[in-house]
C-alpha positions as CSV (number, residue, x, y, z in Angstrom):
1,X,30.1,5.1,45.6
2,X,27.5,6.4,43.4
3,X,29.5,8.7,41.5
4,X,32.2,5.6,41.1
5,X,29.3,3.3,39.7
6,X,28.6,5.5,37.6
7,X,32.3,6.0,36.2
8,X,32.5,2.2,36.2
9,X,29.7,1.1,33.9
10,X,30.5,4.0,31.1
11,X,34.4,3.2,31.5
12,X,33.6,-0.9,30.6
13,X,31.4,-0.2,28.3
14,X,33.4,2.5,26.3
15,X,36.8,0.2,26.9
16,X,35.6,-3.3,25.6
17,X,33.5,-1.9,22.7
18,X,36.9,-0.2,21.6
19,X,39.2,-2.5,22.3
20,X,37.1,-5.2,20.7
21,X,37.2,-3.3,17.5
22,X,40.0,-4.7,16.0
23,X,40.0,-8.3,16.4
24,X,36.4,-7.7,15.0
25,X,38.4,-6.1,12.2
26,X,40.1,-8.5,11.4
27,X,37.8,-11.4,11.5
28,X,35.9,-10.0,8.8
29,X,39.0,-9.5,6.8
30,X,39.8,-13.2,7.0
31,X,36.1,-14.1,6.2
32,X,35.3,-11.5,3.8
33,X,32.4,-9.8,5.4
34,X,33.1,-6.8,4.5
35,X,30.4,-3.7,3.1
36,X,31.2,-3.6,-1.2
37,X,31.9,-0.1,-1.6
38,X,28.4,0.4,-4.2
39,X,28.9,4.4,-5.3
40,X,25.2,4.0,-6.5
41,X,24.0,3.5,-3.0
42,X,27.1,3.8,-0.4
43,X,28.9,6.8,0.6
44,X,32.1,4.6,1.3
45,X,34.7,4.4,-1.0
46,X,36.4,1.0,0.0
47,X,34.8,-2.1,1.5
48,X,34.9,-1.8,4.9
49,X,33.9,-4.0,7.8
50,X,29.9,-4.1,8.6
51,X,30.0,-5.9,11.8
52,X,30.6,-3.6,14.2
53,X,27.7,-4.2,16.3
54,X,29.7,-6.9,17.6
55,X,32.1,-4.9,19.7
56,X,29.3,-2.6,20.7
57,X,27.2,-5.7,21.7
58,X,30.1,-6.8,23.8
59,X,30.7,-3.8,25.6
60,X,27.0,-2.7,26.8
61,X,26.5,-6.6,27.9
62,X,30.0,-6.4,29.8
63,X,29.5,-3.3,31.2
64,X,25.5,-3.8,32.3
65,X,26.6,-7.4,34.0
66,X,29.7,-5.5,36.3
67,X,26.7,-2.7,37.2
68,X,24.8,-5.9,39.0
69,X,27.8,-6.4,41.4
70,X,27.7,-3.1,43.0
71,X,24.6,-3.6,45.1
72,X,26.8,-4.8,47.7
73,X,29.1,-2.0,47.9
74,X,26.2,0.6,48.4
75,X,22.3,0.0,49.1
76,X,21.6,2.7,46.4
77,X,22.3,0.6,43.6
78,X,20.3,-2.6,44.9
79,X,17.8,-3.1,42.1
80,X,14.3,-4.4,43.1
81,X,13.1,-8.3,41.8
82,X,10.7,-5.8,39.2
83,X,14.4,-4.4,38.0
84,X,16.5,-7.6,37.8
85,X,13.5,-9.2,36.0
86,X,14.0,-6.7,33.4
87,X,17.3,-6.5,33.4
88,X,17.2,-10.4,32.4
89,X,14.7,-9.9,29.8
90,X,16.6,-7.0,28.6
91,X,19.9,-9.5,27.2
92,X,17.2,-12.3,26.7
93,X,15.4,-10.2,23.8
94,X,18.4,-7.7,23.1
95,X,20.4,-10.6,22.3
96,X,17.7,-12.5,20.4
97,X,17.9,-9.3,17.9
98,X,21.2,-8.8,17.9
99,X,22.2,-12.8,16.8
100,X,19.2,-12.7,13.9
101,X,20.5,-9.6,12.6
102,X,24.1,-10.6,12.9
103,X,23.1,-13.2,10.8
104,X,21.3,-10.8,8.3
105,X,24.5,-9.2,8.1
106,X,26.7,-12.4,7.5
107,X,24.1,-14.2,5.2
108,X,21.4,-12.4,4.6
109,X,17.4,-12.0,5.8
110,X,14.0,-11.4,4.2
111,X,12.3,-8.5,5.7
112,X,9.6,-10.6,6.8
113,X,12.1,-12.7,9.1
114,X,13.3,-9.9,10.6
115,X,10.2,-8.4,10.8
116,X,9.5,-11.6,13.0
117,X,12.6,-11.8,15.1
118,X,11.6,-7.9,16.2
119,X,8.4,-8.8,17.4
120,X,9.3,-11.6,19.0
121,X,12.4,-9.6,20.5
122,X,10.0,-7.0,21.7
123,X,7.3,-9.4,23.5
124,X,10.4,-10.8,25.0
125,X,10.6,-7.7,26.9
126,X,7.0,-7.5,27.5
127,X,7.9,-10.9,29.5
128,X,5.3,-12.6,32.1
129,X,3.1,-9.5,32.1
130,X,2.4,-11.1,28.4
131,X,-0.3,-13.5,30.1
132,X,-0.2,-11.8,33.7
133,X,-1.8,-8.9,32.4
134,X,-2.0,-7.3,35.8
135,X,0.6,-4.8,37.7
136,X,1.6,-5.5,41.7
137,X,2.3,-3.6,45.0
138,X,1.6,0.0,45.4
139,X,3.9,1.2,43.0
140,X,1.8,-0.6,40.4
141,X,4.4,-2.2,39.1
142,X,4.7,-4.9,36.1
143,X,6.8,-8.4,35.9
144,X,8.3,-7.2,32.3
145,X,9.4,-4.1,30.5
146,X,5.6,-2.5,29.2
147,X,4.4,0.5,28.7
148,X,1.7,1.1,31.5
149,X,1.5,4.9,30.7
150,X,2.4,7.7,29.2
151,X,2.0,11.7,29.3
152,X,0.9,13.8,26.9
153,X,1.6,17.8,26.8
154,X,-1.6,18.9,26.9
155,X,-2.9,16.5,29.3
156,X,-2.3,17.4,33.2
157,X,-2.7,13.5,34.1
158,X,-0.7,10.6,32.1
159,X,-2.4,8.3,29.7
160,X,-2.8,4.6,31.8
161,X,-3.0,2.2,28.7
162,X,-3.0,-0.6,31.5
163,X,-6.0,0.9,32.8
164,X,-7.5,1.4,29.0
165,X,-6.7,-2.7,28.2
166,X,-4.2,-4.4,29.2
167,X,-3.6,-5.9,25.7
168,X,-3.4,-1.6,24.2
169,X,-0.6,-1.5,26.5
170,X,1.4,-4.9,24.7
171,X,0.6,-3.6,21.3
172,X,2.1,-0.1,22.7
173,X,5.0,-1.3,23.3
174,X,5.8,-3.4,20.8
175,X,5.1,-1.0,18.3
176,X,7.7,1.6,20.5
177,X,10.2,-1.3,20.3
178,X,10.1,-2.3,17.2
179,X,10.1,0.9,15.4
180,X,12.7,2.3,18.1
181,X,14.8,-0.1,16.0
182,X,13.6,0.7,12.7
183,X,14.4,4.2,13.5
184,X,18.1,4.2,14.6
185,X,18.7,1.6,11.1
186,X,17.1,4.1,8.9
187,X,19.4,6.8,10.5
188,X,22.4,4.4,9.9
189,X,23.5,6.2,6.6
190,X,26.4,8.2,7.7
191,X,29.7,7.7,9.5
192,X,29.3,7.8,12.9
193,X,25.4,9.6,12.3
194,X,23.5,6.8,14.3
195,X,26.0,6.0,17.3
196,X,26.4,9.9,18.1
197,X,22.5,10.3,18.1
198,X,22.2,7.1,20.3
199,X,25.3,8.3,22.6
200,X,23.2,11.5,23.0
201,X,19.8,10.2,23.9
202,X,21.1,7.6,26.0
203,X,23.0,10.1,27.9
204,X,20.0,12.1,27.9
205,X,17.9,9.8,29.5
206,X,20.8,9.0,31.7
207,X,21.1,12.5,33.5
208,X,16.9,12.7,33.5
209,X,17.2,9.4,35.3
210,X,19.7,11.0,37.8
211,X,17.2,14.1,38.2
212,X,14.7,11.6,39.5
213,X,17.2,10.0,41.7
214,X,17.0,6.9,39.8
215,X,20.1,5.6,40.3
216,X,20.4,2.0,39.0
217,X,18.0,2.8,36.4
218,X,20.8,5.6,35.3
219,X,23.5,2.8,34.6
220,X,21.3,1.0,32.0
221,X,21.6,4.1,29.4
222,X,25.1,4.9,30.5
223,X,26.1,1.7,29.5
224,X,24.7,2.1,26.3
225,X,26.5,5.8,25.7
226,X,29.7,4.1,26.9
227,X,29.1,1.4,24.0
228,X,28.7,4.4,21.0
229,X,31.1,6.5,22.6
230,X,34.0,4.3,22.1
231,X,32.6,2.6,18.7
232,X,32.7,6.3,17.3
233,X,36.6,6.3,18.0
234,X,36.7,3.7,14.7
235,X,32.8,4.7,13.1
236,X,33.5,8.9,12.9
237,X,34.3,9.8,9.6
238,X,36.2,8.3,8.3
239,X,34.9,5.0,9.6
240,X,36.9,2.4,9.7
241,X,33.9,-0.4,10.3
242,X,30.2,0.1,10.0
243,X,27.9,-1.3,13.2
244,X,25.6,-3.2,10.7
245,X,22.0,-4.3,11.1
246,X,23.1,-6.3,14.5
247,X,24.8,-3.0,16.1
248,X,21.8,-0.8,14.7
249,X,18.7,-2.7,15.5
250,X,20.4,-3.8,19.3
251,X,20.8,0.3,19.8
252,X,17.8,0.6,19.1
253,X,16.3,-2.2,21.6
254,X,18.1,-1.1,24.5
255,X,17.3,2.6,23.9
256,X,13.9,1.7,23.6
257,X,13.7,-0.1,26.8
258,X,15.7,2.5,28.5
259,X,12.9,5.2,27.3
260,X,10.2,2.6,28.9
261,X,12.2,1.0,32.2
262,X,12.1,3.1,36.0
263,X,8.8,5.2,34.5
264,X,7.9,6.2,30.7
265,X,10.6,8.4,29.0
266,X,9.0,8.6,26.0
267,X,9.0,12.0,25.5
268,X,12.7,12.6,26.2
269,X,13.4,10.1,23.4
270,X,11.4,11.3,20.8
271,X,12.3,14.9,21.4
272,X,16.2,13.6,20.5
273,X,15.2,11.8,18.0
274,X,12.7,14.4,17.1
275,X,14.9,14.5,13.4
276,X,15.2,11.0,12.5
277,X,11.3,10.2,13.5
278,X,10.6,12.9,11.1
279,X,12.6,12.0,8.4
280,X,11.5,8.5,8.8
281,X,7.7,9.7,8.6
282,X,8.6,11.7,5.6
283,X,10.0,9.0,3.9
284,X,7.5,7.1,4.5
285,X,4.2,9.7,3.0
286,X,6.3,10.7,-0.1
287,X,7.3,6.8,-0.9
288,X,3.7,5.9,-0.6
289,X,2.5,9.0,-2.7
290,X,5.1,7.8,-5.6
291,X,4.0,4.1,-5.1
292,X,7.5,2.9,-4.3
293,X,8.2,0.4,-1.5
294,X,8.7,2.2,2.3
295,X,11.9,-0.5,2.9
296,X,13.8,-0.2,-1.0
297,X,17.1,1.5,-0.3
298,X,17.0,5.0,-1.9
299,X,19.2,8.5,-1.1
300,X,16.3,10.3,-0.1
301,X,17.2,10.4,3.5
302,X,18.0,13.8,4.5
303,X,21.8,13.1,5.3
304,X,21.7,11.9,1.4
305,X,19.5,15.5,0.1
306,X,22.1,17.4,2.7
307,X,25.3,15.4,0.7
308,X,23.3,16.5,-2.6
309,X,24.0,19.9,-1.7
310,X,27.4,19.7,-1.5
311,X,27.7,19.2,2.4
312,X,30.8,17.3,3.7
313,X,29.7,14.1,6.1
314,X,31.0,15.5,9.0
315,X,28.8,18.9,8.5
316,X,25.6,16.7,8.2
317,X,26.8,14.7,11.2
318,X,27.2,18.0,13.5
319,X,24.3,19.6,12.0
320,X,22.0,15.9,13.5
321,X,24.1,16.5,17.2
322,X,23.3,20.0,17.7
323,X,19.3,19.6,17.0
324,X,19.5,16.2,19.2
325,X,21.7,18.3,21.8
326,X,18.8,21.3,21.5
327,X,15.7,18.8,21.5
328,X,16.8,16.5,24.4
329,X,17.9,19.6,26.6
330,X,14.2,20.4,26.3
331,X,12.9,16.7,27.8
332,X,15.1,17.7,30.4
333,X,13.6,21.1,31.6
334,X,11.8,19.8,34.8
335,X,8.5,20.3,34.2
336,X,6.3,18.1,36.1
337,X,5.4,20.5,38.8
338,X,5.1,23.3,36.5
339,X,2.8,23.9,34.0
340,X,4.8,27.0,32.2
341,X,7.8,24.9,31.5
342,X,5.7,22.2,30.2
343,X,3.7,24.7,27.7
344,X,7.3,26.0,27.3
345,X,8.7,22.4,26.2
346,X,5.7,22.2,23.6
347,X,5.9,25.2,21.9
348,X,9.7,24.8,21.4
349,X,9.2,21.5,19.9
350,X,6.5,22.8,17.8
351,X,8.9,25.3,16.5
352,X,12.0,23.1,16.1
353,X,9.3,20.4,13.9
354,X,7.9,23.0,12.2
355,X,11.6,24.5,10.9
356,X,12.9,20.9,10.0
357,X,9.4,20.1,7.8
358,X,9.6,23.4,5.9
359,X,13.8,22.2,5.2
360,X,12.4,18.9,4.4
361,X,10.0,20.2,2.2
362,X,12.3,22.7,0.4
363,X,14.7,20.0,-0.2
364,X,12.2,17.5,-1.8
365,X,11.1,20.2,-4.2
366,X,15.1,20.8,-4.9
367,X,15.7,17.4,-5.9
368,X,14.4,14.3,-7.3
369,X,14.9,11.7,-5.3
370,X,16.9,8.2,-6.4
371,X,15.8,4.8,-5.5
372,X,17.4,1.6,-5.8
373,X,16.0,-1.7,-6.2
């Protein structure tokens, strides 16, 4: 039944986001809300649709409200109160961001509105522990999604941030949430770039959920790989519809959460997205050392220095799945009983960060970087 589950959830979630593709499609043809093909800041050629997030919306919510009925069929899949609580507070806050930045999308946002509406998403998911402040029974557990604790390489025993304060541990995950989101919209330059890196890590943290025998928890990321999986049959080059803010910022809620729901998966997240966090970062130092704004739109993304040097989209696009492929396979190495394999993860990521700065900083010093107001 397990294996069947399992099947289920990425079958529904792949299925509906596909098939709701093209009425999607076509709505925005009749209404006009379509991406202007700008060859001074786009890499498409033709307007094209921007609000695919829709269909992917649809299908993770579909597919994560059938995974509830199978408790039933098999006592392995019961979810505890703690789980369905967060479920709930999952689709309260993931749709929350996803109808503010469908809006953005249709009319437009300031930053500082949706710098508001992501907060507020994220201490959604925080939930009662917001004023509870306090965790119950002896699996120390909390009424909303937070980030108790966390582990740390060189550290043999996790970091308890509930311990620390209760009120580090909100900030925590607020700030994990938020910029989870900020992340996977940054990486959002490319055809089908940010839906294969979210299909990966969510698959990721799928099979470590499995290696823990975390069974429901398992269906919450599968859902979300079945989501990108079938928006990439219209979003891989060349896409046919974009996912927009509303389809960017919601991946990057529910990958968030998944990272932080069923014990802290931190790690395995950021090693996937060890490439985007580091472009991000860089962006962010050599913006700040030219005194430009961090958020202005600008081609000096990698993907956009990699399309400088004559790379074809779909090269650039491989070239971010293999190093997600390579980093996640390291989260996934089981090393909590073994102290080797956990030096072993380390110095591998050290390596792999240390290779992608020394690319990054050949490339800045290649080319001069272009901006856009």
């Amino acid at each position: 039944m397990t294996t069947f589950a399992l099947l289920i959830t990425l079958a529904i979630s792949t299925l509906v986001t596909a098939l709701a593709v093209p009425p999607v499609l076509r709505v925005s043809q009749r209404l006009g809300l379509l991406q202007a093909a700008d060859t001074a800041r786009r890499i498409h050629k033709t307007p094209t649709s921007r609000l695919g997030g829709v269909a992917i919306y649809a299908g993770f919510v579909c597919a994560l409200i059938v995974s509830l009925t199978f408790a039933p069929l098999d006592p392995a899949l019961r979810r505890s109160p703690y789980e369905l609580l967060r479920i709930d507070l999952l689709l309260l806050g993931g749709t929350l961001i996803f109808c503010i930045m469908l809006i953005d999308d249709v009319a437009g946002l300031t930053p500082l509105t949706k710098l508001v509406g992501q907060v507020a998403a994220a201490l959604i998911a925080v939930g009662p522990y917001l004023w509870e402040r306090q965790l119950y029974g002896p699996r120390d557990e909390a009424n909303g999604i937070i980030l108790t604790a966390f582990n740390l390489p060189l550290l043999a025993e996790p970091v308890h941030l509930h311990n620390l304060s209760p009120w580090l541990a909100i900030a925590a995950t607020v700030f994990w949430i938020v910029g989870m989101m900020n992340t996977i919209n940054f990486v959002d330059g490319l055809d089908g770039l940010a839906a294969g890196i979210v299909l990966i890590a969510a698959a990721i943290l799928s099979a470590h959920a499995l290696r823990l025998n975390q069974l429901t928890i398992a269906l919450l990321p599968l859902a979300l790989a079945g989501a990108c999986l079938g928006f990439l049959y219209w979003n891989f080059n060349p896409a046919k519809i974009f996912m927009g803010d509303c389809g960017a910022m919601f991946l990057g809620y529910v990958l968030a959460v998944s990272a932080i729901i069923g014990g802290a998966k931190l790690a395995t997240a950021l090693l996937v997205l060890a490439l985007p966090i580091l472009d991000v970062a860089w962006l962010i130092v050599q913006r700040t050392r030219r005194g430009s704004g961090i958020a202005r739109a600008g081609r000096d993304h990698l993907h956009h220095r990699l399309l400088a040097l004559g790379w074809s989209q779909r090269q650039i696009v491989a070239f971010y799945y293999g190093l997600s492929i390579l980093f996640g396979s390291l989260g996934l190495l089981p090393s909590e009983q073994n102290p080797a394999l956990r030096w072993f993860k380390l110095g591998g990521l050290l390596v792999l960060c240390g290779l992608l700065v020394v690319l990054l900083v050949y490339l800045a010093r290649q080319q001069k970087p272009v901006e856009h107001g």
